[in-house]
N, C-alpha and C positions, 0 to 999 in steps of 0.2 A: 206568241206562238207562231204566227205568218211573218213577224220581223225581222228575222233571220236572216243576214245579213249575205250568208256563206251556203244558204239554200236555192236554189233557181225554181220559179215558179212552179213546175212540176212536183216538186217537191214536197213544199208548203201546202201545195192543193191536196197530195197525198196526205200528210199528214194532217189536216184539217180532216176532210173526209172521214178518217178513224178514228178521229177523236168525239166527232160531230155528232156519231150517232148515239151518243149518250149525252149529248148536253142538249143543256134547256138555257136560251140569256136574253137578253132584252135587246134594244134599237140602240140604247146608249153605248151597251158593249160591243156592238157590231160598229159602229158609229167609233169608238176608240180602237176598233183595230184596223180599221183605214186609216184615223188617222197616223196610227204607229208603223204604216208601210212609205208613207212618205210619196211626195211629188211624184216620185223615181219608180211608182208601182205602174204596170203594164197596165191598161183598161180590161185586158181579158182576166189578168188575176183577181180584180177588185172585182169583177163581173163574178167570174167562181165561186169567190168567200160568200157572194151575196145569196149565187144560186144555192150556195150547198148548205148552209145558216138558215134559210128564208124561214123553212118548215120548220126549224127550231126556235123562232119568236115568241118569246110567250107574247106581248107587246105588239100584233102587228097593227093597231090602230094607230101607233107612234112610228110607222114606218117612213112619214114623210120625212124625218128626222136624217133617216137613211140616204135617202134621195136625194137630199142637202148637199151628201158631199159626191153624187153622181154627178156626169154630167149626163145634159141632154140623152148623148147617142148611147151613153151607159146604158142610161134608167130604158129606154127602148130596146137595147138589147136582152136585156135584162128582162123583160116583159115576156117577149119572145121565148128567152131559154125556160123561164114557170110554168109558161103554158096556163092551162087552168087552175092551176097553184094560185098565180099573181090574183085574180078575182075572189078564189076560193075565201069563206070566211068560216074560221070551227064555231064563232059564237052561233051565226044562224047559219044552216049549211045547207038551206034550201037553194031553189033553181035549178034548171038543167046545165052540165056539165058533158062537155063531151071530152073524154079522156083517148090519148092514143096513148096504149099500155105502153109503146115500144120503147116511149122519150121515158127516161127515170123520172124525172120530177110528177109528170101523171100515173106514175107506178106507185110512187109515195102518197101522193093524193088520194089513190083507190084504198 
């Protein structure tokens, strides 16, 4: 789906996006669509797939799985764009949370 050879990152973020919000997959499958982007993917695209997937993990206890194939400054930006996403757990969903509605990813969360 993001391997598209003859799409530019824009593109592929687009269409992930709208396909995303009805899919449900696991860390392996996110995990093989990095791989199938190759060397040659931007950090900000593989950073996207991750943000806009994140919430659709059933699996996020196998996230470090994910991380594997992040680097350092990825998995830290990465952190940053979840917001209280990245903490967030649906098994116990206790804690305090503090959400800024403005960012999407804390939109989702709410």
């Amino acid at each position: 789906l993001v391997s598209g050879h003859t799409m530019n990152d824009v593109d592929k973020i687009s269409l992930l996006v709208g396909v995303a919000e009805d899919m449900a997959i696991d860390c392996d499958h996110l995990c093989q669509m990095l791989d199938d982007l190759g060397s040659n993917a931007s950090s900000h695209l593989r950073i996207q797939i991750c943000q806009h997937l994140f919430s659709r993990l059933v699996d996020r206890e196998n996230f470090e799985d994910v991380e594997a194939k992040l680097s350092k400054e990825e998995i830290a930006r990465l952190r940053i764009e979840l917001g209280a996403l990245w903490s967030y757990s649906d098994k116990n969903p206790t804690g305090h949370y503090r959400l800024n509605l403005a960012r999407p990813m804390d939109r989702n969360l709410a």
